[in-house]
MARKOLMI-989176 format. One line per 3 residues: number of its first residue (from 1); for each residue x, y, z of C-alpha. Coordinates in steps of 0.2 Angstrom, whole numbers, plus 5000, padded with zeros to 4 digits. Layout:
# MARKOLMI-989176
NUM = X,Y,Z; ...
This chain:
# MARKOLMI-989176
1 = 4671,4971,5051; 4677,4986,5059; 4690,4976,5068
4 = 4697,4968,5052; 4697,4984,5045; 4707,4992,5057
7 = 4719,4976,5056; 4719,4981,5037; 4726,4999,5039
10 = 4736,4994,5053; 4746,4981,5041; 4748,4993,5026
13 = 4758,5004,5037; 4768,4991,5044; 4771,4985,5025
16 = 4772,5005,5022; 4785,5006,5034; 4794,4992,5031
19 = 4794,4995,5011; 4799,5013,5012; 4814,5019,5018
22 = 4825,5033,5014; 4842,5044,5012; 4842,5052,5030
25 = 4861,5062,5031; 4855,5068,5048; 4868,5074,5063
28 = 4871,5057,5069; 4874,5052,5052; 4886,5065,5048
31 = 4897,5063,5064; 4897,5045,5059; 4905,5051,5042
34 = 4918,5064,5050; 4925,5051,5061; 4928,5039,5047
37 = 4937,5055,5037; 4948,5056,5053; 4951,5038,5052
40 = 4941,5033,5067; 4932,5021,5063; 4928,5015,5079
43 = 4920,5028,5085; 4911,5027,5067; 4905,5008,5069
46 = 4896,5013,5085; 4888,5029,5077; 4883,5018,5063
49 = 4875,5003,5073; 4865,5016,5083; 4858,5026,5068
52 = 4851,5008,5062; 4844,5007,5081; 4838,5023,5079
55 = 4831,5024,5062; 4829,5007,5053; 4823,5015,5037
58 = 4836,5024,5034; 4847,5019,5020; 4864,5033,5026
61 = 4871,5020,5035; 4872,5006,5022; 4882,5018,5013
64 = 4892,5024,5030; 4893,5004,5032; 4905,5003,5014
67 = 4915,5017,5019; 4921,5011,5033; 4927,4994,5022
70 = 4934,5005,5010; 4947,5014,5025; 4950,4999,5031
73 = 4956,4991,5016; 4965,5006,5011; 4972,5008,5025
76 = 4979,4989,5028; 4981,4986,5011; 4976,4969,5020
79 = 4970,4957,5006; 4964,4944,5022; 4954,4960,5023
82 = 4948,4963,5005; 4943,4945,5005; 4933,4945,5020
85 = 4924,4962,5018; 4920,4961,5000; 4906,4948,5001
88 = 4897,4963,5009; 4893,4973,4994; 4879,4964,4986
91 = 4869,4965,5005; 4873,4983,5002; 4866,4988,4985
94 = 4851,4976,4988; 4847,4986,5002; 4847,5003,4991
97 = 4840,4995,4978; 4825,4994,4988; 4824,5012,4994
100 = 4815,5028,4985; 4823,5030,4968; 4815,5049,4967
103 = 4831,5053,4979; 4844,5062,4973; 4854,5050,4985
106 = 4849,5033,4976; 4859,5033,4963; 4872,5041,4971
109 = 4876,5029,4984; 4873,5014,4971; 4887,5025,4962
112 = 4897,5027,4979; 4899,5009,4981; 4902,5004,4965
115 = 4918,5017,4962; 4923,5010,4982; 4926,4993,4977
118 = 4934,4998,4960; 4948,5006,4966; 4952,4992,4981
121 = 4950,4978,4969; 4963,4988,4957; 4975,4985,4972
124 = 4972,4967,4973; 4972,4964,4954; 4952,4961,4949
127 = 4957,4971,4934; 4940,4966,4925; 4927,4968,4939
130 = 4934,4983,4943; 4932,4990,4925; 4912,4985,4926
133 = 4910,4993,4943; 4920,5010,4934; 4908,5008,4920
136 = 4892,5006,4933; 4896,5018,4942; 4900,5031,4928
139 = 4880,5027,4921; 4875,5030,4936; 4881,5048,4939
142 = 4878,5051,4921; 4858,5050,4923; 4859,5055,4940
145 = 4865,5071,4936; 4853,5071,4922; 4840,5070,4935
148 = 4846,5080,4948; 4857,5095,4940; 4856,5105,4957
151 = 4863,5090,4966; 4883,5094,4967; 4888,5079,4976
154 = 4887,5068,4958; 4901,5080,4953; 4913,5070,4967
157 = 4913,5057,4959; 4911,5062,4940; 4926,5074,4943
160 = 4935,5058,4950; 4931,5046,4939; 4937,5059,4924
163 = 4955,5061,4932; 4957,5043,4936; 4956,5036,4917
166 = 4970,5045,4913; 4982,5036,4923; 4974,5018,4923
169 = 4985,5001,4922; 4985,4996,4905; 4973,4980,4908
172 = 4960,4991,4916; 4962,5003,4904; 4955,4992,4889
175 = 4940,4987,4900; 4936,5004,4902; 4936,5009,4882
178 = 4928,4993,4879; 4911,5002,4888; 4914,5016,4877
181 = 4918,5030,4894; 4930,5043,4888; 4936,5053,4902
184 = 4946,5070,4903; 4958,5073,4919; 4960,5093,4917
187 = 4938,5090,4917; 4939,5079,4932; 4951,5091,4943
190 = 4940,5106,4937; 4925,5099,4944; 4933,5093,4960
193 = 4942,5112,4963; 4925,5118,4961; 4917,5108,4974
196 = 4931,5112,4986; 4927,5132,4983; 4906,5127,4981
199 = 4906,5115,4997; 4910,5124,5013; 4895,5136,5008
202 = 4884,5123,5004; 4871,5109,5013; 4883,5094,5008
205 = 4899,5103,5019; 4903,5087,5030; 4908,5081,5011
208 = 4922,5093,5010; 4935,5082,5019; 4936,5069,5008
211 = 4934,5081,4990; 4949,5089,4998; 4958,5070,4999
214 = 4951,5065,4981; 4958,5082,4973; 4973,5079,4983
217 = 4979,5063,4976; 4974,5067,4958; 4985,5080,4958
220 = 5001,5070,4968; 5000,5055,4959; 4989,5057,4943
223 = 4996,5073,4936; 5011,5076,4948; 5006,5097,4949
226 = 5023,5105,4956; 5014,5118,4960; 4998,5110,4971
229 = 5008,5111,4987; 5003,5130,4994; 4985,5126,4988
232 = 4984,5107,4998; 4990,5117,5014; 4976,5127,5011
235 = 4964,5116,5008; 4966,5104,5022; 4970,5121,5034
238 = 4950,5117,5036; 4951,5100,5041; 4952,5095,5059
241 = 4969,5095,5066; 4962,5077,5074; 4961,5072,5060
244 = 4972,5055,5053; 4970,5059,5036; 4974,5077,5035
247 = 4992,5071,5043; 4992,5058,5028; 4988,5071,5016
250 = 5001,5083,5023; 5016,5074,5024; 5013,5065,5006
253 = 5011,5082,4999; 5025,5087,5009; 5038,5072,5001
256 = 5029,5073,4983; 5034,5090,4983; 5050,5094,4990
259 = 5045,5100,5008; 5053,5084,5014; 5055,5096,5034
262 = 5036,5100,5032; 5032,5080,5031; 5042,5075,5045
265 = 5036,5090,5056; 5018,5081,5052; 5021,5064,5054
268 = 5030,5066,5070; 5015,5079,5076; 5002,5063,5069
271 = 4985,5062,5081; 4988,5044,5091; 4977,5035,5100
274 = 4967,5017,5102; 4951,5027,5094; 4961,5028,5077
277 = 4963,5015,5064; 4981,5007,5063; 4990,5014,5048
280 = 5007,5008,5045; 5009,5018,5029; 5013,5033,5040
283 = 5028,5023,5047; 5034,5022,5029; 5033,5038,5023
286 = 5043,5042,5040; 5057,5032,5034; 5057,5038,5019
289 = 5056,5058,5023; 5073,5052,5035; 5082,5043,5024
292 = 5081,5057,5012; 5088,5068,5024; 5103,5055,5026
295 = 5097,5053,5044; 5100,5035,5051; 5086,5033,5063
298 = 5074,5031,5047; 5079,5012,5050; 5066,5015,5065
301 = 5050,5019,5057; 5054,5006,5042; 5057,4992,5054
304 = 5041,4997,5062; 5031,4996,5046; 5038,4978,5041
307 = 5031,4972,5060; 5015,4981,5059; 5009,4979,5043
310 = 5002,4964,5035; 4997,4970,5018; 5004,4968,4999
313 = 5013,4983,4995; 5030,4991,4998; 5040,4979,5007
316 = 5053,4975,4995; 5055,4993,4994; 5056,4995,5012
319 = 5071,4981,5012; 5078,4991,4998; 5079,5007,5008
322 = 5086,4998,5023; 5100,4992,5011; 5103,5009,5005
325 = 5105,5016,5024; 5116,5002,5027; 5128,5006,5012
328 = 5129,5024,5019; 5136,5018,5036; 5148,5008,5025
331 = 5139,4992,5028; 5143,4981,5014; 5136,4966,5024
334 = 5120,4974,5029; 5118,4981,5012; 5119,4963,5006
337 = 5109,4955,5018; 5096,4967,5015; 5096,4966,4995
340 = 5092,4948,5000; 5077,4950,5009; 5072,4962,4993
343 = 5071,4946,4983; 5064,4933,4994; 5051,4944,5005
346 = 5034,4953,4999; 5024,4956,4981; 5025,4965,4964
349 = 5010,4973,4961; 5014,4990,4968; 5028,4998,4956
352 = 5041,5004,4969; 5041,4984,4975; 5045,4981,4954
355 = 5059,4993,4955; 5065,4987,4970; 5066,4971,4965
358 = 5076,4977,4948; 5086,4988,4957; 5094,4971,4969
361 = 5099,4963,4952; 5111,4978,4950; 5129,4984,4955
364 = 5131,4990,4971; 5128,5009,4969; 5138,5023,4971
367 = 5137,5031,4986; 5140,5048,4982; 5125,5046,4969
370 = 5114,5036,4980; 5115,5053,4992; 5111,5064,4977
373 = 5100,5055,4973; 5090,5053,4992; 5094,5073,4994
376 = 5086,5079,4976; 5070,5070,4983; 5069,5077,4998
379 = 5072,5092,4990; 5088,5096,4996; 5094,5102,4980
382 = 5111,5111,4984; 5119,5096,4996; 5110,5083,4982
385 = 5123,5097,4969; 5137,5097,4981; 5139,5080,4982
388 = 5143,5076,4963; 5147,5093,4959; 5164,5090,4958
391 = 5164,5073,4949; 5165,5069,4930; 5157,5056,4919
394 = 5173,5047,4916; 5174,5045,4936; 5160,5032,4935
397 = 5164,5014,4929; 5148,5005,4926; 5134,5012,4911
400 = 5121,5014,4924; 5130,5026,4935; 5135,5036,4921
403 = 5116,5037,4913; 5113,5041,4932; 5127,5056,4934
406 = 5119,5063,4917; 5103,5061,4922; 5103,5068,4942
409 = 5114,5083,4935; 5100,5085,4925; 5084,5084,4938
412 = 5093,5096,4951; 5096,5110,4938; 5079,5108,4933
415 = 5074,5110,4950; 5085,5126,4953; 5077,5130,4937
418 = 5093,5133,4926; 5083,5125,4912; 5095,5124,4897
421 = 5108,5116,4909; 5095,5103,4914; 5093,5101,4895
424 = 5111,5098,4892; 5113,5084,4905; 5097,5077,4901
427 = 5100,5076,4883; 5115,5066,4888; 5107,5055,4896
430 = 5096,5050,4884; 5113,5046,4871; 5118,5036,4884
433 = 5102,5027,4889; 5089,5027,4876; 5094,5007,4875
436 = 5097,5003,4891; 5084,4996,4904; 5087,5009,4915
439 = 5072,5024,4919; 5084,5037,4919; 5084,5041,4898
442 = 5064,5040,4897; 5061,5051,4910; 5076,5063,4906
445 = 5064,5064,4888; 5046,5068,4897; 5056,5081,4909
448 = 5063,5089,4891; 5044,5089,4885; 5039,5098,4901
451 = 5051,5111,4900; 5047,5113,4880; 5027,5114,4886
454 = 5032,5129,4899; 5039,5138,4886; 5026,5135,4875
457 = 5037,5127,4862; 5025,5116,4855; 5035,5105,4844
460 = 5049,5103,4854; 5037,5097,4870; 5029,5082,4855
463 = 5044,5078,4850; 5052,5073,4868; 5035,5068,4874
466 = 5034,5054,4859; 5055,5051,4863; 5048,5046,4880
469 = 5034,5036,4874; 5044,5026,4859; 5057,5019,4872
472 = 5052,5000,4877; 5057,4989,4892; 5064,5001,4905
475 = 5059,5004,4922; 5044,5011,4926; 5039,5013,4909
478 = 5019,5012,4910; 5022,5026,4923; 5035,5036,4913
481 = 5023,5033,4894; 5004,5040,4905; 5013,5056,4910
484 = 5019,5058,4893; 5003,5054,4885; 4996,5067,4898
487 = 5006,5078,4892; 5004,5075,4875; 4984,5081,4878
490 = 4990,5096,4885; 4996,5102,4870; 4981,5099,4859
């Protein structure tokens, strides 16, 4: 009897064991999740696989497990990748499911994973799953931060999820209201610049790599902040000078923002090595931070990214900008070759490829505005000035490149901040262009309503905001229409 007993007790802790698992972020854990942030994921997988040795119960490197899909995806953009790793979800949640829901953790991760696969299916165009996973996630941190206020880490994803629904595609964007979610992006980047000041003090420190990168790109890409570039420095000044990422958040900063010197200086000083995951992205930002110093050798780094890379996005822009540099060295030929492959070569989902494509329908372009143009985004702004400086309106022969005279005039006074000359030649612009396919009349309107918001002219900023908004069937106009919505909340 006493032997069955014993039996007995013996099985309830095996079941115990096997039943109970938990949310362990221990050391081995956290070097597993730093190496991923540096974009080892090597190095990571091993930690991973180890920890599971290790530790069987714990449910950390289930979560570890998704983020390491999630870099890899982003970083190939691979959709042979995105098919094959995102079977793996449903192993993954089933296994948290399982785990103690009195964690602060459980909800969390479930959370984690869902917002993961939500943004990598919006790159491959699962519109509607993504919305569901969006709206899963968002329950999820609602009640977990209901549950657990002291628990900071649900502001990550809270702050991220607010800042994202403002600059949505369209499709994604209905899905979303549909569940009723409301976001705010000035909340979201709130919550997000609080954590980066609350982190480095605070048990959940490891996190502060990847707030830093989250706070980064909603201010680069979702708002477009002129003004986040000193305080990105900053930030990632803490992160690990190994570290792949930082690099990636440097130099985009440094090309968003017209520190084109700054992003070159990066990329060429970028961490290499077999222990690093392979990021052709880099290549192409090269190019480009080349090009817009009118250097030649940007041809090197593009034409590495077209034999590296194997992923959707940005190679019909690349074969754009390889035309460009052609037509600069007075290659008509390679120009045309080029535009060619524009047409015939890679996808349109990534804006820039829907552009480039747009843009090989059209004239050739004027060389002395193509250079303005490549110098004012670099940030170049008196070469991109003394290139056209001296020629007028009537010296162009096609519509476009008179819309684009206007128009470039106007964006490099706005830069040097003479605003009422930017003004001026925007408002020509917009005479000239407000019918025309072209992007350089919207946006010449949104830059109007930004200058009007700075000087807290009120009714002016609405009534070049809406201008923006009411012009149809132009270049990036679902772009151009979300900043000016954006800006349209500002005001109120």
């Amino acid at each position: 009897m006493k032997l069955i007993r014993c039996y007995f007790v013996i099985g309830l802790l095996l079941i115990s064991s096997s039943v109970k698992a938990n949310f362990d972020f221990n050391a081995n854990c956290i070097k597993a999740y730093q190496n991923i942030l540096c974009l080892k994921l090597s190095t990571a997988k091993v930690l991973i696989a180890n920890e599971k040795k290790i530790n069987p119960n714990n449910s950390i490197p289930y979560l570890l497990d998704n983020y390491v899909d999630f870099f890899t995806i982003l970083t190939s953009e691979s959709r042979s990748d995105f098919e094959r790793l995102k079977n793996n979800k449903a192993f993954r949640m089933n296994r948290i499911e399982r785990e103690d829901k009195n964690s602060p953790y459980y909800l969390f991760a479930l959370s984690e994973i869902n917002l993961q696969w939500a943004i990598t299916r919006v790159r491959f165009q699962e519109q509607f799953t993504s919305g569901l996973e969006i709206n899963r996630a968002y329950k999820m941190l609602q009640e977990n931060d209901k549950k657990y206020p002291a628990f900071i880490l649900n502001q990550k994803n809270l702050g991220m999820i607010n800042a994202l629904l403002g600059a949505l595609p369209e499709g994604l964007k209905k899905t979303i209201s549909a569940f009723g979610i409301r976001g705010n992006t000035q909340t979201g980047i709130r919550m997000l610049e609080s954590l980066v000041k609350s982190l480095p003090n605070s048990n959940y420190q490891f996190y502060y790599d990847e707030v830093v990168f989250l706070l980064s790109f909603v201010k680069l890409d979702i708002v477009n902040d002129s003004d986040a570039y000193r305080s990105i420095l900053e930030n990632t000044n803490k992160i690990d000078s190994s570290s792949l990422l930082r690099t990636y958040i440097r130099s985009y900063a440094g090309m968003k923002l017209s520190h084109n010197e700054d992003a070159i200086s990066a990329l060429n000083k970028r961490p290499r090595g077999a222990q690093y995951q392979p990021y052709p992205y880099l290549d192409y930002l090269l190019g480009m931070a080349k090009m817009r110093s009118l250097n030649q050798d940007a041809a090197i780094p593009f034409n590495y990214y077209l034999k590296n890379y194997n992923g959707i996005n940005l190679e019909k822009d690349t074969y754009l900008s390889l035309a460009f540099l052609s037509l600069l060295k007075g290659n008509t030929s390679g120009y045309l070759d080029n535009i060619q492959q524009v047409k015939i070569r890679g996808y349109t989902y990534h804006d820039k490829d829907k552009q480039a494509l747009k843009e090989a329908g059209y004239a050739i372009p004027d060389k002395e505005l193509l250079k303005a143009r490549l110098l004012f985004d670099g940030g170049y702004y008196d070469l991109a000035l003394k290139e056209i400086s001296d020629k007028k309106i009537d010296d162009f022969k096609i519509i476009r490149d008179k819309i684009e005279y206007c128009y470039r005039l106007g964006r490099i006074y706005d830069a040097k901040s003479h605003e009422d000359a930017a003004i001026k030649f925007y408002q020509y612009a917009i005479r000239l262009g407000s019918k025309e396919q072209y992007y350089f009349a919207s946006n010449a309107a949104l830059r109007i309503g930004m200058i009007y918001e700075r000087r807290k002219d009120l009714n002016n900023a609405k009534n070049y905001y809406n201008t923006a908004i009411n012009m149809e069937d132009h270049d990036y106009e679902s772009s151009i229409e979300n900043k000016a919505k954006e800006g349209l909340k500002r005001l109120k």
